[in-house]
C-alpha positions, 0 to 999 in steps of 0.5 A, spaced: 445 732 487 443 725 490 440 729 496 436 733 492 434 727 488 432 724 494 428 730 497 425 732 490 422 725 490 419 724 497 415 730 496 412 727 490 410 721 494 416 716 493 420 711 498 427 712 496 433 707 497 441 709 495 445 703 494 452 706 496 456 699 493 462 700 489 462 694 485 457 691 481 455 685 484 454 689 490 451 694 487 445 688 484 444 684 491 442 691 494 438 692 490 435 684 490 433 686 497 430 693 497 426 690 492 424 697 488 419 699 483 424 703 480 432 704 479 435 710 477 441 709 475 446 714 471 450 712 466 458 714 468 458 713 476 465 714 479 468 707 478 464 703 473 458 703 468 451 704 470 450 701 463 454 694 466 449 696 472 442 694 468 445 689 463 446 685 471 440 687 472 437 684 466 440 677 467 438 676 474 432 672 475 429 676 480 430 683 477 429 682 470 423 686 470 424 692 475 424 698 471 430 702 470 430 709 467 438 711 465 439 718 466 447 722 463 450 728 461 451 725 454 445 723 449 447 716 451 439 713 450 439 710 444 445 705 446 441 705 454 435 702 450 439 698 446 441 695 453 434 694 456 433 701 459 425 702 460 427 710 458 433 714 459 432 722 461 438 727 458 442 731 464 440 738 466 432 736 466 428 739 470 425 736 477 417 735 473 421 732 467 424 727 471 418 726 475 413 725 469 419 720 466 417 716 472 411 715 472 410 714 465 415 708 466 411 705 472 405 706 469 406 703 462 405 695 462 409 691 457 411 684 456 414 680 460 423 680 458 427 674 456 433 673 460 439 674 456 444 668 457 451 669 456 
């Protein structure tokens, strides 16, 4: 499935990076230093939980405002916005579909986000 993600999105003009980590931390410090626009992040991964992904991603300085669209089998969006997704697209969706999620998030100017500290 990742390689045809990767594929669909190169061919609409995106540079595409996986993070192959397994912990959260590790998971954040990739992405640090990929320095994307985007963050693709499904909600149920093998061993932790993309929603613990973006509440990391939210509380570092140099990440709180990367764009992160939030994708799962289950209607889970409400609880991914709550948690600071900037959208969240439902499993199956179709290529356009998830294409057009993309570029509405990237192309949407919002106000700067508070750091949330524990």
């Amino acid at each position: 499935m990742l390689s045809l993600l990767q594929t669909l999105l190169q061919m609409e003009g995106f540079t595409v990076s996986q993070v192959s980590a397994d912990e959260v931390e590790e998971i954040v410090s990739e992405i640090r230093q990929e320095e994307p626009e985007l963050a693709l992040i499904d909600v149920h991964l093998r061993q932790i939980s993309g929603l613990e992904i973006l509440k990391q991603i939210r509380q570092d300085a140099e990440l709180k405002d990367l764009f992160v669209l939030m994708s799962s089998g289950m209607d889970v969006g409400y609880k991914c916005m709550q948690a600071g997704a900037d959208g969240f697209i439902l499993k199956p969706y179709m290529p356009d579909d998830l294409i057009r999620k993309i570029q509405e998030i990237i192309n949407t100017t919002r106000p700067a986000r508070e750091v949330a500290s524990d």
